[in-house]
C-alpha positions as CSV (number, residue, x, y, z in Angstrom):
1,X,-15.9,-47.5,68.4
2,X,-18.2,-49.8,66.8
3,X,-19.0,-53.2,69.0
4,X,-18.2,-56.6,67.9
5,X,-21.0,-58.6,66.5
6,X,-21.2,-62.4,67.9
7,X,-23.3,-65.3,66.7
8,X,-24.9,-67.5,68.9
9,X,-25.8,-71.0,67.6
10,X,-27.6,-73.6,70.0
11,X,-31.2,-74.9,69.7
12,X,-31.3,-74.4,73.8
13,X,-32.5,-70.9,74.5
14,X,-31.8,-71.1,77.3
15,X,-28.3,-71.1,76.6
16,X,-28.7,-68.7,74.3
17,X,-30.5,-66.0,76.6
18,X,-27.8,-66.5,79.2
19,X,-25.0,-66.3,76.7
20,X,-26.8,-63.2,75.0
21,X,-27.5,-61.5,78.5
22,X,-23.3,-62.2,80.0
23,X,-21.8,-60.8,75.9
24,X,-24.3,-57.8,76.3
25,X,-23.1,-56.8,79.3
26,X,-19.3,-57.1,78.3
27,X,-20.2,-54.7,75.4
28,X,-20.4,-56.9,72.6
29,X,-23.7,-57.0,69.9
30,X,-25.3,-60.4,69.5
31,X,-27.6,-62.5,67.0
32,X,-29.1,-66.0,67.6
33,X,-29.5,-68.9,65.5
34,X,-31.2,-72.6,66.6
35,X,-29.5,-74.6,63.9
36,X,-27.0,-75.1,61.5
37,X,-29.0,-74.2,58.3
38,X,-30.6,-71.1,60.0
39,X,-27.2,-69.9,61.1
40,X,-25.8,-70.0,57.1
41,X,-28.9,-68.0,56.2
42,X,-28.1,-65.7,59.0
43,X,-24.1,-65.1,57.9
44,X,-25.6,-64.2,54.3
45,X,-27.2,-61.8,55.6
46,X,-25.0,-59.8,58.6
47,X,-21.7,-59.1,59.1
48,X,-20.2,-61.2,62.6
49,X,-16.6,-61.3,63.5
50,X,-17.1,-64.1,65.8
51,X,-19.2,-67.1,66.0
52,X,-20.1,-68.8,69.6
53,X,-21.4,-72.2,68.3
54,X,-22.8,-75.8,70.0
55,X,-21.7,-79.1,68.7
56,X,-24.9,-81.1,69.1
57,X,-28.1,-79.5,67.3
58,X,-30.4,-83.1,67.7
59,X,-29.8,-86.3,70.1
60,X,-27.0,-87.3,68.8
61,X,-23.9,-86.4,70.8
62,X,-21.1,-87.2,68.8
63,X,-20.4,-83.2,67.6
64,X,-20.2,-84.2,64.4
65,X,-23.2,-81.7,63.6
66,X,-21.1,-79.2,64.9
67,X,-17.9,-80.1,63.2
68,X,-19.8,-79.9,59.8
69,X,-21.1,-76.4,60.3
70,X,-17.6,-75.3,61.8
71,X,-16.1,-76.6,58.2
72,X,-18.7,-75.2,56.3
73,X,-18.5,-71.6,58.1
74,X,-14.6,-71.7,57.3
75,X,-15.2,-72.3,53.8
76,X,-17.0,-69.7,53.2
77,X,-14.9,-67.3,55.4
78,X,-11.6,-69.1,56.7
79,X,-10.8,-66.0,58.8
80,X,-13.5,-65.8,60.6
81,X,-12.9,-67.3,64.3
82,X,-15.3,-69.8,65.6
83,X,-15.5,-71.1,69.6
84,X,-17.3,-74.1,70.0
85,X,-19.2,-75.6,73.0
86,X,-20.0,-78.8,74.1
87,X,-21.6,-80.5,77.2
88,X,-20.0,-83.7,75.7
89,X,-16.2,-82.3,75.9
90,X,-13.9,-84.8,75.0
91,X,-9.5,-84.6,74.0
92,X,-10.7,-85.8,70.6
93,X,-13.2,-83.8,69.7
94,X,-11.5,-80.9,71.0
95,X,-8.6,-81.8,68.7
96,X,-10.8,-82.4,65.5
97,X,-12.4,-79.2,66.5
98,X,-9.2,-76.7,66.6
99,X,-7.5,-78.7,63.3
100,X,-11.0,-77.8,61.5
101,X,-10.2,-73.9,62.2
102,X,-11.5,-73.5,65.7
103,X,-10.2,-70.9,67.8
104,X,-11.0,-72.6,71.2
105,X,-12.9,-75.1,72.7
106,X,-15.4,-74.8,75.7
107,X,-17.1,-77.6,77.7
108,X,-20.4,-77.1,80.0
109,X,-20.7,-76.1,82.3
110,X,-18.9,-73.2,81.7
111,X,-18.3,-69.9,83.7
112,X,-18.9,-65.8,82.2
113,X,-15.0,-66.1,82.9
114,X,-14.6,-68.8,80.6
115,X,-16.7,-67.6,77.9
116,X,-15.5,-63.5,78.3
117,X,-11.9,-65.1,78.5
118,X,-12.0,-66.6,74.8
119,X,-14.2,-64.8,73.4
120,X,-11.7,-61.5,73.7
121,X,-8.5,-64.2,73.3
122,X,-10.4,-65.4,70.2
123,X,-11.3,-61.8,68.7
124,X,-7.4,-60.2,69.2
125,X,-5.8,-63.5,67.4
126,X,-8.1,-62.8,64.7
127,X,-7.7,-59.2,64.4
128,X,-3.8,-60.0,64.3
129,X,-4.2,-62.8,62.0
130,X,-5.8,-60.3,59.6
131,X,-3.3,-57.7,59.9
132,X,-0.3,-60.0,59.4
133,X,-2.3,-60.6,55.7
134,X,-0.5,-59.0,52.8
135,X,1.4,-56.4,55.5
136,X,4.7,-54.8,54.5
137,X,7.9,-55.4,56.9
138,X,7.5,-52.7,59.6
139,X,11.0,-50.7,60.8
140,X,12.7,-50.9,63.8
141,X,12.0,-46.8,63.8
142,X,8.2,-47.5,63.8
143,X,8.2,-50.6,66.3
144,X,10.0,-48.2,68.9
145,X,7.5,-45.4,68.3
146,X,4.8,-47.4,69.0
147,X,6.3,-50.2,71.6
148,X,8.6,-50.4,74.7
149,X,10.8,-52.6,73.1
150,X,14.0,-52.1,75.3
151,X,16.2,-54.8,75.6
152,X,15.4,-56.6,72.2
153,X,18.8,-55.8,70.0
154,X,18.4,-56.3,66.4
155,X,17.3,-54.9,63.1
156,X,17.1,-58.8,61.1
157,X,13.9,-59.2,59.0
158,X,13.0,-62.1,60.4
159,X,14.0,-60.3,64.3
160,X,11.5,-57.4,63.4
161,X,8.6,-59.6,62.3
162,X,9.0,-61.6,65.6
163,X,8.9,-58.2,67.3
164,X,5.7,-57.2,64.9
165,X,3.6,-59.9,67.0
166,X,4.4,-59.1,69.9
167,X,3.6,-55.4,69.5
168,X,0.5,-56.4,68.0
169,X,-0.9,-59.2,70.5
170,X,0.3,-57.5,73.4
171,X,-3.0,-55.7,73.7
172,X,-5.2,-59.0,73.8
173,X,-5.6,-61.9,76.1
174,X,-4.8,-64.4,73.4
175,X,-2.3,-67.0,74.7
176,X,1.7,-67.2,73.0
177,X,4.2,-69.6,72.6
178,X,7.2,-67.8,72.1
179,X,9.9,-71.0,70.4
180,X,13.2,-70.8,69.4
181,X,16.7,-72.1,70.5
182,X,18.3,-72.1,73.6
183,X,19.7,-68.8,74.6
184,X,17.8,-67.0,71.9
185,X,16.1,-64.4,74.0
186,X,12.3,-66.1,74.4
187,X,12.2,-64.3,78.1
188,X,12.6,-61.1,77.0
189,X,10.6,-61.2,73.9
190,X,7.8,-62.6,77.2
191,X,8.6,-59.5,79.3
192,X,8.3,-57.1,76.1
193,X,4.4,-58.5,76.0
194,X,3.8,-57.7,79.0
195,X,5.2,-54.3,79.8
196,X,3.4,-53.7,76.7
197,X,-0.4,-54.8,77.9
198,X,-3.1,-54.0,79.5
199,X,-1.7,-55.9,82.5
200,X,1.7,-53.9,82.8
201,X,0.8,-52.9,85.8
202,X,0.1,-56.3,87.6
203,X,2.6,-58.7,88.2
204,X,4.6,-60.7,85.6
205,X,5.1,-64.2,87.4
206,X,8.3,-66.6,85.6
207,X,8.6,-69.9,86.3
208,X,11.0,-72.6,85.2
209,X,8.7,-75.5,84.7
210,X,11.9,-77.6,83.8
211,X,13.1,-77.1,87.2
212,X,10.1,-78.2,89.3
213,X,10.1,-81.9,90.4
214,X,6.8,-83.6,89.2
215,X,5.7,-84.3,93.3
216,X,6.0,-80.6,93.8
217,X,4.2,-79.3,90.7
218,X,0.8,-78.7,92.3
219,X,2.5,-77.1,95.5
220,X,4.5,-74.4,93.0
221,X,1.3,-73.7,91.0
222,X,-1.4,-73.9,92.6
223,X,-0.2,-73.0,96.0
224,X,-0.8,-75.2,99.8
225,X,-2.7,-75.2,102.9
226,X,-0.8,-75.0,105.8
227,X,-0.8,-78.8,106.9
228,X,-1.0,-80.6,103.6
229,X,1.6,-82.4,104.0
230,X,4.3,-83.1,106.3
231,X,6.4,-79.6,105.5
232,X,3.6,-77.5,104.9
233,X,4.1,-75.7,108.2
234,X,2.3,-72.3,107.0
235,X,0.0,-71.9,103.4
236,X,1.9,-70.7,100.7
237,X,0.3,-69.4,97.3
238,X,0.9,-70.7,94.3
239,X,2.3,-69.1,90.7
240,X,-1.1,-68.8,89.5
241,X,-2.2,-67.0,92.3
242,X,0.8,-64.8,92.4
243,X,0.1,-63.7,88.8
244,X,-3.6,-63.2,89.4
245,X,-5.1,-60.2,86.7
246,X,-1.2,-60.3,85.5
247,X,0.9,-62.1,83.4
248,X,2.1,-65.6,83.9
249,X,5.4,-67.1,81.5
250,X,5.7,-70.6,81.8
251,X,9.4,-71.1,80.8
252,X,10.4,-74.9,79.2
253,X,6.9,-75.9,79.2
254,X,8.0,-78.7,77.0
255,X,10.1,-80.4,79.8
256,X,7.0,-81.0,81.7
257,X,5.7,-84.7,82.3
258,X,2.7,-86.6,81.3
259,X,0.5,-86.0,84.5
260,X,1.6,-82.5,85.7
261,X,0.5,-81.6,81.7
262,X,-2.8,-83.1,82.7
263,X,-3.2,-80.6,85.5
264,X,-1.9,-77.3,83.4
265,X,-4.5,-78.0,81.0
266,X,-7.1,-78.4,83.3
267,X,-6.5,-74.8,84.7
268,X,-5.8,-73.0,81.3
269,X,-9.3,-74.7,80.3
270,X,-11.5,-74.3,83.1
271,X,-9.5,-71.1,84.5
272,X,-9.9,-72.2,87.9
273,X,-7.9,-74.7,90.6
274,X,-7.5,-76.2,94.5
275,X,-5.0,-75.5,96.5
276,X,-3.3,-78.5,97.9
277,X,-5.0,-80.0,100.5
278,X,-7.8,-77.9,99.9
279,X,-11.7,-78.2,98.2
280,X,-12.3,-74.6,97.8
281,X,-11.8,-73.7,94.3
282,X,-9.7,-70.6,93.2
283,X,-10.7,-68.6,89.8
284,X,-7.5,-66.9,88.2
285,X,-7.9,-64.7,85.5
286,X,-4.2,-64.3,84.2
287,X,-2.7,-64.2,80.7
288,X,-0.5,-67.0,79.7
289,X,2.6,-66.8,77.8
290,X,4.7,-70.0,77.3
291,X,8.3,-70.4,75.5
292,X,10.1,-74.2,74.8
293,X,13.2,-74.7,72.9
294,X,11.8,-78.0,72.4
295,X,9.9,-79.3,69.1
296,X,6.6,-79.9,70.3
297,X,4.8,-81.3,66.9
298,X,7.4,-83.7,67.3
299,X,7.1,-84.7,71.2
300,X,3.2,-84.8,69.7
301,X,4.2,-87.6,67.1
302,X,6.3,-89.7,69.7
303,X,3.5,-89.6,72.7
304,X,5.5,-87.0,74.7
305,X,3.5,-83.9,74.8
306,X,-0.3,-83.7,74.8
307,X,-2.1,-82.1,71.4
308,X,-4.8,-80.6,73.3
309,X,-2.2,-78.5,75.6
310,X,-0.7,-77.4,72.9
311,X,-3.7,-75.9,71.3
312,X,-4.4,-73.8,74.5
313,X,-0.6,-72.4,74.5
314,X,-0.7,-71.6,70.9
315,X,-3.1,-69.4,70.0
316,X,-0.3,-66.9,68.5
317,X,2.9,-68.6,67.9
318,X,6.2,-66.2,67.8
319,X,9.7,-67.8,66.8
320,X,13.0,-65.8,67.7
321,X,15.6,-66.9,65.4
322,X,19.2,-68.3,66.2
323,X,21.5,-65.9,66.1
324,X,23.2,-67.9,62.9
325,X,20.7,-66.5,61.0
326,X,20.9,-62.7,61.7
327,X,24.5,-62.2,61.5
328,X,23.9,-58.5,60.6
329,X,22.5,-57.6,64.3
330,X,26.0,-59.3,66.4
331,X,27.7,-56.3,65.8
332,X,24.9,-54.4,67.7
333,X,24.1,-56.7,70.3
334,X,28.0,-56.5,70.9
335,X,28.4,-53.4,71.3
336,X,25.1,-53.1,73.4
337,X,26.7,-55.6,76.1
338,X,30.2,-53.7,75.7
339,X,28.3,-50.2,76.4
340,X,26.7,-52.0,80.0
341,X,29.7,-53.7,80.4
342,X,31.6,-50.4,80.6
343,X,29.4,-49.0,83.2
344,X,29.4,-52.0,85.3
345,X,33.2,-52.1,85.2
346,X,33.8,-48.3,84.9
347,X,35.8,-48.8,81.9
348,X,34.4,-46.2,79.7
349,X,37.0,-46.8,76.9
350,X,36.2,-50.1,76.1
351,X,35.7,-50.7,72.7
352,X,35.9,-53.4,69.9
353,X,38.2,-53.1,67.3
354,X,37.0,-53.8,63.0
355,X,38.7,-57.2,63.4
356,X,37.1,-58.4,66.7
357,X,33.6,-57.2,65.2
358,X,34.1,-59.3,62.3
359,X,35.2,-62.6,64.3
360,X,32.1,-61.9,66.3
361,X,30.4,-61.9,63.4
362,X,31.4,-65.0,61.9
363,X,31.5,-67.4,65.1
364,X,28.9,-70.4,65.1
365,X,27.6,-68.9,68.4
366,X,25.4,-72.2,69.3
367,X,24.8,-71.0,72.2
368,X,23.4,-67.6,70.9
369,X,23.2,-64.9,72.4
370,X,23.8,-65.8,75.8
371,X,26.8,-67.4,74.8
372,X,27.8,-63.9,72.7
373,X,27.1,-62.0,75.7
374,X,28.8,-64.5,78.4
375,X,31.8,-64.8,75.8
376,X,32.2,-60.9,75.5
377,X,32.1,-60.2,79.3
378,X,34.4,-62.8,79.9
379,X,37.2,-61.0,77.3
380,X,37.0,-57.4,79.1
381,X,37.6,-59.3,82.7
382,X,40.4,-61.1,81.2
383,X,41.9,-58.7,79.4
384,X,43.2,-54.8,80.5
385,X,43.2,-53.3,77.3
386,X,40.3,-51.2,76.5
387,X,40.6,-51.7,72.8
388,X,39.8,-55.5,72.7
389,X,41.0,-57.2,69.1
390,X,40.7,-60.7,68.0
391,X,43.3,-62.7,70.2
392,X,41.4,-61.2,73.2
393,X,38.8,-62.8,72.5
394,X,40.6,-66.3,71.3
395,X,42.6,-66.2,74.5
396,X,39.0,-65.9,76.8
397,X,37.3,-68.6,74.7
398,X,39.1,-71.6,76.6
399,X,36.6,-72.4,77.9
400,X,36.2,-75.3,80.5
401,X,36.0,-78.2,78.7
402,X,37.5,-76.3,75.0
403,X,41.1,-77.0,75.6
404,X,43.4,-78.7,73.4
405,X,43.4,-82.0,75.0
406,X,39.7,-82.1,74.9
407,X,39.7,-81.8,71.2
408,X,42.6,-84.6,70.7
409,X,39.9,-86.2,72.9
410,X,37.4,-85.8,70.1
411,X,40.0,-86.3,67.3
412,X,40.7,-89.3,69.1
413,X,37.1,-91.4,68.7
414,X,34.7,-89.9,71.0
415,X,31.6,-89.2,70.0
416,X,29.9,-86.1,70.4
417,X,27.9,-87.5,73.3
418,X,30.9,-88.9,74.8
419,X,32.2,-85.1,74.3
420,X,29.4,-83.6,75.7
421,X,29.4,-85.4,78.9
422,X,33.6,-84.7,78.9
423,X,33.6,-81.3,78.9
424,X,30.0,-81.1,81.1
425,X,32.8,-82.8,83.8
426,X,35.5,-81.0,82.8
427,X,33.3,-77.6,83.4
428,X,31.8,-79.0,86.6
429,X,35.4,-79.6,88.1
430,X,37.1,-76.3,86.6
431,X,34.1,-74.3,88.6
432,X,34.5,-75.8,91.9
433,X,31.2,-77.9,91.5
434,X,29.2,-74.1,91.4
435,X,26.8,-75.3,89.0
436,X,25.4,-72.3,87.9
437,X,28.7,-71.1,87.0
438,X,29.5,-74.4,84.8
439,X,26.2,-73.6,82.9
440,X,27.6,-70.2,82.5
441,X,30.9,-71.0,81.3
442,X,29.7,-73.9,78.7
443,X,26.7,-71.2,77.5
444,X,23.8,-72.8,78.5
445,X,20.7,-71.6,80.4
446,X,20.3,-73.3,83.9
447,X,17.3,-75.8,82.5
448,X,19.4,-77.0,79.5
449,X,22.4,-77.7,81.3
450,X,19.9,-79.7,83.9
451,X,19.1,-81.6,81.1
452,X,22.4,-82.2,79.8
453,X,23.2,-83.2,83.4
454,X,20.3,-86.1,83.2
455,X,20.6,-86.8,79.5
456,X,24.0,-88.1,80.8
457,X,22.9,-89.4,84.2
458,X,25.9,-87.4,86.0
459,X,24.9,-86.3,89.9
460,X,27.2,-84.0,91.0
């Protein structure tokens, strides 16, 4: 297999040699350029498929040197993936660097892990990128004959395309946010990219960053020394740690705070950390895959969520869609939970009959497919019959909180917050204060009914 070809562009050749020597090694072909101009004439003449570049070519240090021949190498070939590096990093120019059509963005001084760690992120998003251009829809046959796509129930255009990343980023390095609605399946779109990489056989770390408290974020991450504080009584490793040379899926990443985003950047940028109560620093070479429910362009625009984070989460972007939108796959995710339901029950019988299928089919489902799958399960314990029909399921769906004098409630002036936090209670009180069980009965993942929880200050 031919090499990749990488241009280096920096009038210190000293840089240059050492980047030359480290991208040699790691198998890749390089060229060398001292300057803007002589790197143009160089791209005339050779084929590159990425392009390591400085930002400062003379004494000025702004990087606006390197910002103009960043826009002038994507003009003459947009796809082409550009990583720039700086020894005068700053959030802004790292921002005006990625919007210009930069792949990543590296400060000095910087470490072979650093540089090796974009530089293959960078290439895979590209290669992907390119693929995705003028491809025709894939089928479900072909996904499954080249992928371990188990769990992932569905056959909707727009299902199969989210599926098509996956399958073809799984191989690379390159960062993903996976979005999409509560309940929509982001966790096991997460856990198909990794059974399907080159890290399937290391470990596959979750964590709920919506459920860690700001003082403890350092602690879960980035582990503890025994002693660091006062109930630190023996070390403890952190998530990054835990998921070193695997896979690490940072769940809700949008419910995380102003500071503790601070620190996740830092460690998705420079790949390395301390240990609480610790100076010795820690390199971690895992790949990150992050999933929100949450509109993060829009926590951008109110001062929520920091741009630059954002840039390091989403090098690919996948979106599941709610299940409102792919009507056509309920039936088969229905009678996927039915078939597990069946052998977890030992009712082999158990079946949906044409009218059930179709109410299925044409419920609102805002909880998705959680909410099809905890509303389902909830039928065949309630009922005895193995045939289930439609007043099965209408019977089962009074839910805590859904009964009739809850909707007079509504009927009667509420408002729909006023509701919300009504039948949050109602469920609360109807489970015996289980929590978990409330969130399961109203169709909400633990983190959103948290939120729900605090949204209406209610402290159970």
């Amino acid at each position: 297999m031919k090499s990749h070809e990488i241009l280096i562009v920096d009038d210190d050749k000293a840089v240059v040699t050492s980047l030359a020597l480290l991208l040699k090694q790691a198998g890749y072909g390089t060229h060398s350029a001292a300057d803007p101009e002589a790197a143009l004439t160089l791209l005339d003449k050779v084929s590159v498929d990425l392009v390591l570049q400085d930002m400062n070519f003379s004494r000025q240090t702004t990087g606006e040197e390197g910002l103009d021949l960043l826009r002038r190498i994507k003009g003459r070939n947009p796809h082409l993936p550009v990583v720039l590096i700086t020894a005068w990093g700053s959030v802004e120019l790292a921002v005006k660097g990625v919007k210009a059509g930069a792949t990543d963005f590296i400060t000095k001084p910087w470490t072979h892990g650093q540089i090796l760690h974009s530089v293959r992120s960078s290439l895979g998003a590209a290669e992907i990128r390119q693929a995705d251009t003028g491809q025709e829809p894939v089928s479900r046959l072909d996904l499954d004959s080249a992928h371990d796509f188990s769990g992932l129930i569905g056959m909707d255009p727009a299902f199969l395309h989210a599926m098509q990343v996956v399958g073809r980023v799984a191989a690379t390095d390159a960062s993903v946010l996976i979005t999409g609605e509560s309940g929509t399946g982001k966790e096991l779109f997460a856990e198909a990219l990794w059974r399907n990489s080159t890290r399937a056989d290391e470990p596959f770390v979750k964590v709920n960053l919506g459920g860690i408290q700001p003082t403890l974020f350092e602690s879960e991450m980035f582990g503890h020394v025994k002693g660091a504080f006062t109930d630190a009584k023996e070390a403890r490793r952190g998530r990054f740690e835990a998921a070193q040379y695997g896979t690490l899926f940072l769940d809700e990443v949008g419910d995380i705070d102003a500071g503790c985003q601070v620190k996740l950047l830092r460690v998705l940028q420079d790949r390395t950390f301390e240990r609480v109560g610790s100076s010795t620093t820690v390199s971690v070479d895992v790949r990150v895959i992050s999933a929100t429910n949450r509109d993060l362009a829009a926590m951008i625009e109110a001062g929520q969520f920091r741009e630059d984070l954002l840039y390091r989460l989403n090098l690919i972007a996948v979106h599941v869609p709610p299940l409102r939108q792919r009507r056509g796959d309920i039936p088969l995710l229905a009678a996927y939970f039915l078939q597990g339901l069946s052998v977890v029950y030992r009712r082999p019988e158990l079946r949906l009959n044409a009218s059930a299928v179709e109410w299925l089919a044409n419920h609102a489902w805002p909880g998705n497919v959680r909410e099809l799958k905890h509303v389902i399960e909830r039928t065949v314990l309630l009922s005895s019959d193995d045939v289930l029909k439609v007043e099965h399921f209408t019977a089962a769906s009074e839910a805590p909180g859904m009964s009739e004098e809850a909707g007079e409630q509504l009927a009667s002036g509420l408002t729909l917050d006023e509701m919300e936090r009504t039948m949050i209670l109602r469920a609360i009180e109807q489970c015996g204060g289980n929590l978990t069980k409330a969130a399961q009965s109203l169709g909400l993942s633990r983190g959103a009914f948290y939120r729900r929880l605090d949204k209406h200050r209610i402290r159970p």
